[in-house]
C-alpha positions in Angstrom: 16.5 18.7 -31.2 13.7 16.9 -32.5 14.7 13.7 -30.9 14.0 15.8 -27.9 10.0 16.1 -28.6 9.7 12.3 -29.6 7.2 10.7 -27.6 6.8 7.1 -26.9 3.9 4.8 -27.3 5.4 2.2 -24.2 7.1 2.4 -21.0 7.5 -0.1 -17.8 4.1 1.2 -16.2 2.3 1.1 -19.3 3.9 -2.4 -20.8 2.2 -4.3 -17.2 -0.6 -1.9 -17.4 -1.2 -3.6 -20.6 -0.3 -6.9 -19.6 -3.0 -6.6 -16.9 -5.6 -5.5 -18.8 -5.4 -4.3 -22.3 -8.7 -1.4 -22.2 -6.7 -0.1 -19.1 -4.0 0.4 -21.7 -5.9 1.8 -24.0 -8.0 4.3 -21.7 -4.7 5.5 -20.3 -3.6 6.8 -23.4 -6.9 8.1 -25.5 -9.0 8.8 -22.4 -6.5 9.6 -19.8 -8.9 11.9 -18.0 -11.4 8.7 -17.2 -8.7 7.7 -14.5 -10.0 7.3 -10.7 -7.5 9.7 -8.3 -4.4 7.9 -6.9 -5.6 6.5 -3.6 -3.1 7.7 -0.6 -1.7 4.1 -0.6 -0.5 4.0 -3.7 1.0 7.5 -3.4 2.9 6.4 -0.5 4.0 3.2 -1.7 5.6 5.6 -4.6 7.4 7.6 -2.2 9.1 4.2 -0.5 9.7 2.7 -3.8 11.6 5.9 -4.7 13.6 6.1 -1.3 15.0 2.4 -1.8 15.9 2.8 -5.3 18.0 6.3 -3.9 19.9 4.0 -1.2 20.3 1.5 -3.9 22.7 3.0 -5.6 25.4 2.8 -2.6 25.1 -0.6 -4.4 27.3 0.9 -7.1 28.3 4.1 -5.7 29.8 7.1 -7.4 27.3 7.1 -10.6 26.0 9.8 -12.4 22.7 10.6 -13.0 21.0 10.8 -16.0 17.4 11.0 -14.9 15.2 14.1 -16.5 13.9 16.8 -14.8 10.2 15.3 -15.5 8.7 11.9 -17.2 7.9 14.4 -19.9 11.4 14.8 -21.2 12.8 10.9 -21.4 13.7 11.5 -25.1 16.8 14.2 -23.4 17.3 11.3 -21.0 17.9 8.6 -23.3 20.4 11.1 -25.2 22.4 11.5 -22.6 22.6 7.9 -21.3 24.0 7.3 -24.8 26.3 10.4 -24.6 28.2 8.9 -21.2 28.3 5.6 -22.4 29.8 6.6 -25.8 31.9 8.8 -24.0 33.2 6.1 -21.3 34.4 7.9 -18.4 31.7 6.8 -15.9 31.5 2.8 -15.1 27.9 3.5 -13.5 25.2 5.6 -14.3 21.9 5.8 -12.2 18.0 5.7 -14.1 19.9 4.8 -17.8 17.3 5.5 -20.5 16.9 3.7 -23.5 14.4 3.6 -26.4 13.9 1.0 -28.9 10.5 -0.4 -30.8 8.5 2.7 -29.8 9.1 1.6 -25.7 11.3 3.8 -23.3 12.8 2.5 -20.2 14.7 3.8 -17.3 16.8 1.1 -15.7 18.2 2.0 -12.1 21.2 0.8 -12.5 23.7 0.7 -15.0 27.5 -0.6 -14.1 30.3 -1.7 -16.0 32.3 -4.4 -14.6 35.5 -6.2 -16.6 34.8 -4.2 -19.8 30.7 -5.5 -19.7 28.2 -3.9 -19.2 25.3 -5.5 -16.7 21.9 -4.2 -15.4 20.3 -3.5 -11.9 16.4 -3.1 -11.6 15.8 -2.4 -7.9 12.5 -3.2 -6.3 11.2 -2.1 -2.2 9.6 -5.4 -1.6 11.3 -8.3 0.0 10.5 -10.8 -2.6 10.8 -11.0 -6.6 7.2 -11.3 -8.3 5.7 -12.8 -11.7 4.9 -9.3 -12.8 9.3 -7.9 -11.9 10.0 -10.9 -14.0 8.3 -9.5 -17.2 9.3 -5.9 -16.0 13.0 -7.0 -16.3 12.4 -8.6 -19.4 11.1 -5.6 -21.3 14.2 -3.3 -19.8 16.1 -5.9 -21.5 14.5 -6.1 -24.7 14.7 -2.6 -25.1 18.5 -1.7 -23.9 19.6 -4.8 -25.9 17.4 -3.7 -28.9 19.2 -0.4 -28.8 21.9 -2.0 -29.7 24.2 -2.4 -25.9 24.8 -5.6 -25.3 24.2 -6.9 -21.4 26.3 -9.4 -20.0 24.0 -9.8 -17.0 20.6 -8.2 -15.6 19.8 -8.3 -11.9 17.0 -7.6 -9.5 17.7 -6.0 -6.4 15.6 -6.6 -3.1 15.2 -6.7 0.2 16.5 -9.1 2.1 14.1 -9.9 4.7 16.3 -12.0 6.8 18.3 -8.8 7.2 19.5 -7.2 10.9 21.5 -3.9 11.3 24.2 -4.2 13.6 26.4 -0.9 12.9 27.2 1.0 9.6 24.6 -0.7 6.4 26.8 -2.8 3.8 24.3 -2.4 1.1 25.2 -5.8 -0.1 23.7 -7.4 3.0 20.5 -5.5 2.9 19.6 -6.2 -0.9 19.8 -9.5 -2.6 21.2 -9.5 -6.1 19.7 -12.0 -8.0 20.7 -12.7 -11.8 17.5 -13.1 -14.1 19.5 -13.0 -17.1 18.4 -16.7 -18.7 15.1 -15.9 -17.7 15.2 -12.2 -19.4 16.8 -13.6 -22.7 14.1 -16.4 -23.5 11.2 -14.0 -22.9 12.7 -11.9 -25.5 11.1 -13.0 -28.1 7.4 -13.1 -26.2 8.5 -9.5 -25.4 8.8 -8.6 -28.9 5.2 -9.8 -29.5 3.7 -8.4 -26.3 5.0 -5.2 -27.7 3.5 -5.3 -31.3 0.1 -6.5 -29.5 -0.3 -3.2 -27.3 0.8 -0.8 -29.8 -2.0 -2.1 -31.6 -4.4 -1.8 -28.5 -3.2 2.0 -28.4 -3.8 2.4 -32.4 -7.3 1.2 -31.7 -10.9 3.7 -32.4 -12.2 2.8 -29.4 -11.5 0.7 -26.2 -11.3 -2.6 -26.5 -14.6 -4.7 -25.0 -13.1 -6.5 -22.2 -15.9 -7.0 -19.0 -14.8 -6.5 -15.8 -13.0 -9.4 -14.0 -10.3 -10.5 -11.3 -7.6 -8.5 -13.4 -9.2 -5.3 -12.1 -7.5 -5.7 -8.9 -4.6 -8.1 -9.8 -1.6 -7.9 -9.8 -2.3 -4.0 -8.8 -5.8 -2.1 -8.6 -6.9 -1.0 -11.8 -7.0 3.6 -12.2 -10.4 3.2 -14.3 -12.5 0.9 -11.9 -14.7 3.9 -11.3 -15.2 4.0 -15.3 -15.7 0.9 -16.4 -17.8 -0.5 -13.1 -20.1 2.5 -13.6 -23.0 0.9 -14.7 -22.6 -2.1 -12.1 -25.8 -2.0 -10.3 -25.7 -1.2 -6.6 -27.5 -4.5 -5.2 -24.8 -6.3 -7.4 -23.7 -9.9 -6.9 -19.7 -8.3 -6.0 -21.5 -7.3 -2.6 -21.5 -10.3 -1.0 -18.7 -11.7 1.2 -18.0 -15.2 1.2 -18.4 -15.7 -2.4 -14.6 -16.2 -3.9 -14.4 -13.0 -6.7 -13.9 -15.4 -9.7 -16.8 -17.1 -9.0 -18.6 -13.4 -8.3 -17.7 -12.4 -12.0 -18.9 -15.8 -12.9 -21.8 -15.2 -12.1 -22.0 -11.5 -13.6 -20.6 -12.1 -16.7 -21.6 -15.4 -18.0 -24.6 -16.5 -16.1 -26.4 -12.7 -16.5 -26.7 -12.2 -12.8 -26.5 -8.9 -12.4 -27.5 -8.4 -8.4 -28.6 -10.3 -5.6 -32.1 -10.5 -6.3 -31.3 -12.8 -9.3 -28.8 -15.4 -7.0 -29.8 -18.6 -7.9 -32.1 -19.9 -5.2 -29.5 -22.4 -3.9 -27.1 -19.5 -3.2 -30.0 -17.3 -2.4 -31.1 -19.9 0.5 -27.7 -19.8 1.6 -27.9 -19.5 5.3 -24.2 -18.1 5.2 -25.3 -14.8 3.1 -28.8 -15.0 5.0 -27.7 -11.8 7.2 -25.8 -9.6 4.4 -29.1 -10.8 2.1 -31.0 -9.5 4.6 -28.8 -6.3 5.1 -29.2 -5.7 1.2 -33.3 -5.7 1.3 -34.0 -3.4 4.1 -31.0 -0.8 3.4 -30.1 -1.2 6.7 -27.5 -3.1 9.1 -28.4 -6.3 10.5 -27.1 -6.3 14.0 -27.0 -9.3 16.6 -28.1 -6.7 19.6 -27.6 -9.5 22.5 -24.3 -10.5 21.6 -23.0 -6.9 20.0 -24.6 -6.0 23.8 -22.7 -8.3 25.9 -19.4 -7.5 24.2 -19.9 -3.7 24.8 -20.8 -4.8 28.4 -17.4 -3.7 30.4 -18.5 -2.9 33.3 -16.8 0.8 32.8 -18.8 4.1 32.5 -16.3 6.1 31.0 -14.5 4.1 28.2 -10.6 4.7 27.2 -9.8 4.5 23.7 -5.8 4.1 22.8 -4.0 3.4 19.8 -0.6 3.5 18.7 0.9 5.4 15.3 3.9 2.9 13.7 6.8 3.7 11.1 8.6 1.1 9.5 11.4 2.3 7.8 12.3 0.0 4.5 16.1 1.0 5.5 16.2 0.0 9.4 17.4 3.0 11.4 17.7 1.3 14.4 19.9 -1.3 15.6 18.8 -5.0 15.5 15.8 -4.1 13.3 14.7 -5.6 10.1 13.6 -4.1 6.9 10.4 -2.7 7.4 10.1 -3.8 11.0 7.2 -1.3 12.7 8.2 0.6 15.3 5.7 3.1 17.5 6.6 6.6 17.2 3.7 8.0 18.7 0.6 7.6 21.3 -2.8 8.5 21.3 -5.6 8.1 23.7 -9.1 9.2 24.6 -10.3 8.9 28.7 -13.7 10.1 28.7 -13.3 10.8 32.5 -11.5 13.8 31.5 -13.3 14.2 28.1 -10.3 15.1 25.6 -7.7 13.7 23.0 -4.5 13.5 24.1 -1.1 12.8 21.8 2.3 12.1 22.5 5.0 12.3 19.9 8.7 10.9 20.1 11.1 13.4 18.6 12.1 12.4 15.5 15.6 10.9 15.4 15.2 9.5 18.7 14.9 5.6 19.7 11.0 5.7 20.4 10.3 2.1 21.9 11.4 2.7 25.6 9.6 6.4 25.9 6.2 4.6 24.4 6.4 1.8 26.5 6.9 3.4 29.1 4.2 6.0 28.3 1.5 3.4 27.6 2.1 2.0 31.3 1.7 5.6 32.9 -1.2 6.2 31.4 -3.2 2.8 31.4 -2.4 1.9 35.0 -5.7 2.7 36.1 -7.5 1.3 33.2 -9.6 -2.0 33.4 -10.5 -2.2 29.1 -8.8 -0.2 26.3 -10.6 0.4 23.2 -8.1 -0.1 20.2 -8.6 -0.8 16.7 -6.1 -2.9 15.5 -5.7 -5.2 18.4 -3.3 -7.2 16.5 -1.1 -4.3 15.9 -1.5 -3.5 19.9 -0.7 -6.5 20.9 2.9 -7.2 18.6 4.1 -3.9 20.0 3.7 -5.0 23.3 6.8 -7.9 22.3 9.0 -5.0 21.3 8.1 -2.9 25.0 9.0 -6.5 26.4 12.7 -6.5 25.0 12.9 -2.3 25.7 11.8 -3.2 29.5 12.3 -6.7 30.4 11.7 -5.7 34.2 7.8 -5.0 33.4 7.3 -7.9 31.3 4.7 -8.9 33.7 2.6 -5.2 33.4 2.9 -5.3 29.4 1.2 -9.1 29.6 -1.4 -8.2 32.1 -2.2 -4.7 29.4 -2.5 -7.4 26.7 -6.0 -8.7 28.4 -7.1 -5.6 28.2 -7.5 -4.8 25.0 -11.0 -4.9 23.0 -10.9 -4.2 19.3 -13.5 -2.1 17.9 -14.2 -3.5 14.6 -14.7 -7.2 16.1 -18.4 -6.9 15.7 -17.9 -6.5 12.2 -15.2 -9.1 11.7 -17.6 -11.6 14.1 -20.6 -10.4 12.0 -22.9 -9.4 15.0 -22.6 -6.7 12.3 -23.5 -7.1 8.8 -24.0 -4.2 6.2 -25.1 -4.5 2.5 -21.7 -4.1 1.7 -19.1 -6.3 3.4 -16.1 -5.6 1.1 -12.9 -5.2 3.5 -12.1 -2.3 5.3 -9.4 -1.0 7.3 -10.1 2.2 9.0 -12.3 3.2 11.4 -13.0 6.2 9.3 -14.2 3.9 6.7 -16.5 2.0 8.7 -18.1 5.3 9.9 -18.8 6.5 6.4 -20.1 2.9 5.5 -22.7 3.8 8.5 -23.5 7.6 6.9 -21.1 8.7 9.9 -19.4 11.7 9.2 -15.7 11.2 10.8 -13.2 13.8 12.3 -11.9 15.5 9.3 -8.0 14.1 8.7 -5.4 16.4 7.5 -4.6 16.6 3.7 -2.5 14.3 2.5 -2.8 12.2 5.8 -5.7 9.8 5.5 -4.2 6.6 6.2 -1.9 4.7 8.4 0.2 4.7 5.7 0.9 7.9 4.9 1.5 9.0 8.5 4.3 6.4 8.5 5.9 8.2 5.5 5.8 11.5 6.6 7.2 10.9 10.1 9.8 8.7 7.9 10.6 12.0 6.2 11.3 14.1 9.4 12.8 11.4 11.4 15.3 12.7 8.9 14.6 16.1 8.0 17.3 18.6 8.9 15.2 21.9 8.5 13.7 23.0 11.5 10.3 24.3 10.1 9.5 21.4 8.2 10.3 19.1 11.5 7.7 21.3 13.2 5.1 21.4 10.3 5.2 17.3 10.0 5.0 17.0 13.8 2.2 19.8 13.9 0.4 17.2 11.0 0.7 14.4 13.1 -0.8 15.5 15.9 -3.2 16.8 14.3 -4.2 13.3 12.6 -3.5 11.7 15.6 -6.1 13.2 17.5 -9.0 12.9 14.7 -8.1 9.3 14.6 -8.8 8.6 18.6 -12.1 11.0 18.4 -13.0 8.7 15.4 -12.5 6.0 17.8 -15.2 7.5 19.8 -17.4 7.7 17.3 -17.1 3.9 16.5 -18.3 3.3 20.2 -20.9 5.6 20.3 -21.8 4.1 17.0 -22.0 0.2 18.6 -24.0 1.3 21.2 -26.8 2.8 18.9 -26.6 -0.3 17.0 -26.6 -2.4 20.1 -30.0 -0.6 21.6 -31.7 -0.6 18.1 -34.4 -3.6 17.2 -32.1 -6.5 15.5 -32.2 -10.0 14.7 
């Protein structure tokens, strides 16, 4: 029972957490409660990541399952992984644990084939990175170091070159790729990587490493908030244009701590000139005549449209590709009748011809539509195309139309003290001490409206259809009265005193 309490210094998150920065490592396990909140991106990448592993396993079907009830309890999962190998009557077993050198792993799958055994990592992206590399190369050192050999080790992922035409062969959606000579000479680097953060871990205090490009690479860092803390708020990391390395450059090893201190050939810069500008007075530099002539339509009453996308990493649809988008809703704003209005496909349903078909009926009358992501617009208008070939010629003449509502930003008519990139309008209306319409919990970005109409485009339980549709309506309709406020924003900006 004892083996049971054992906790581990290492796992896979922790072993790349340290490999991307070793005072992460060490702040995750002495100071745990210093972490920044999971950001709603990263929560529903999580939930795809764990949906493709799931539907990975039709890869080697019929497995059992030795996963634990929690993270907490990997020591009961590693003692049972041994238990069904050492008892031999299951060829495959899903989320194998294994322990060796003070490092747990979970591997996702685990098959016998010919009397050998061989490893499966699966990953929900539709290419193999630098950091899957070392990940596979850990889960190697560890099951190996534990003492079961591996005749092979494999990464799993998407093939992006993949269509759906009937019933999914699994091994036509995932490519299979052997890493095993790769795995096997990184062993020994592995070994030494290892002993390294164990001794990070071991350490009094956190190790003095300045902030730098690894904060954000290869994944954003959970202590930014802690260890930027005391970066001033005129710092040099506000300026766009400047590439970050050279940003932290600058910060770290030339002392130049915020903009006042640029050196005066940067400082005369006439590309920063604006966001320099922007910095001093506290305020937005705005180009009124050409921020204006753009708002200039022509139309009293605007319309404001957007369109809300899934893309399933498993295509549901025929002739679609791994996370191909898809519209599954409609929103728009007319301010000649002064309300939001939503339109939902039922879940389950082939959405593109009812959209389509929708966005004609109730644009017909519309000389401009205000969007946000006129890029996004404008590629769903190819998929309306193939749904209705016959109104090809309506779906080209609606892609004139279109205006984008953060062009003034992207075209800097706009510039703010801080240009970092931002995505949603909601964003941009806080940057401008907006207060937006109020988004339901656990639905704040694009992204996680995708994954919860994911999960009741299959959901068999009638109340928690309703409660996910009731959400995204709900969301839907803040997002086109933050719309709204966008426009009413630009034309405050437009009538104020500018450059």
């Amino acid at each position: 029972m004892a083996e049971k309490k054992k906790k581990y210094l290492l796992s896979k998150s922790t072993f790349i957490k340290g490999m991307q920065c070793r005072k992460a490592l060490y702040l995750y396990k002495n100071r745990y409660f210093l972490r920044d909140a999971i950001s709603p991106e990263q929560r529903a990448k999580f939930i795809r990541g764990t949906n493709v592993g799931v539907y990975a396993r039709e890869l080697f079907p019929g497995g059992v399952d030795a996963s634990p009830k929690t993270h907490f309890q990997m020591a009961q999962s590693v003692e049972k992984t041994a238990q069904l190998i050492e008892e031999g009557q299951t060829p495959v077993i899903y989320e194998a644990a294994f322990a060796f050198d003070d490092v747990v792993v979970a591997l996702d799958i685990l098959y016998k084939e010919n009397g050998l055994w061989k490893g499966v990592e699966v990953k929900s992206s539709r290419a193999i990175s630098e950091t899957y590399h070392w990940d596979a190369a850990l889960q190697y050192y560890v099951i190996t170091g534990g003492g079961l050999d591996l005749e092979d080790f494999s990464i799993a992922y998407m093939d992006r070159d993949f269509v759906k035409q009937g019933d999914i062969d699994p091994r036509k959606l995932f490519i299979l790729e052997s890493r095993i000579d790769d795995v096997r000479e990184k062993s020994e680097e592995i070994k030494n990587l290892v002993a390294d953060l164990k001794q990070t871990i071991a350490l009094k205090s956190s190790p003095a490493i300045p902030i730098g490009t690894h904060c954000n690479n290869p994944y954003p860092c959970e202590f930014i908030g802690h260890c930027w803390k005391k970066v001033p708020g005129d710092s040099v990391f506000l300026l766009n244009g400047i590439p970050e390395e050279d940003k932290f450059s600058l910060y770290n090893e030339k002392g130049v701590l915020t903009v006042k201190e640029l050196p005066a050939n940067m400082a005369a810069n006439p590309e920063y000139k604006k966001q320099l500008d922007s910095i001093a007075q506290g305020a937005p530099v705005v180009e009124n005549e050409k921020l204006s002539a753009f708002l200039d339509t022509g139309v009293k009453k605007p319309f404001f449209l957007e369109t809300f996308t899934f893309g399933p990493a498993i295509p549901v649809f025929e002739d679609a590709r791994p996370y191909q988008q898809f519209a599954f809703g409609l929103g728009w704003l007319n301010m000649s009748e002064g309300k939001a209005e939503q339109a939902i496909v039922q879940p389950g349903a082939y959405p593109v011809k009812e959209i389509a078909e929708l966005l004609l009926e109730k644009t017909q009358n519309e000389q401009t539509l205000w969007v946000w992501d006129i890029h996004k617009e404008k590629a769903l208008l190819e998929t309306y195309k193939l749904a209705l070939p016959e109104m090809t010629d309506a779906f080209n003449a609606l892609s004139g139309k279109f205006r984008s509502l953060k062009q003034p930003w992207q075209e800097q008519w706009i510039v703010v003290p801080s240009m970092k990139k931002k995505v949603n309008a909601e964003d941009f209306l806080v940057r401008h001490d907006i207060t937006p319409q109020k988004l339901p919990k656990n639905l704040t970005v694009p992204q996680e409206a995708d994954a919860l109409y994911q999960k009741i485009f299959i959901a068999d339980n009638a109340e928690e259809l309703q409660e996910g549709v009731h959400s995204l309506e709900k969301y839907m309709l803040a997002k086109m009265e933050n719309l709204e406020k966008i426009h009413q924003l630009l034309r405050v900006l437009a009538e104020e005193k500018g450059v």
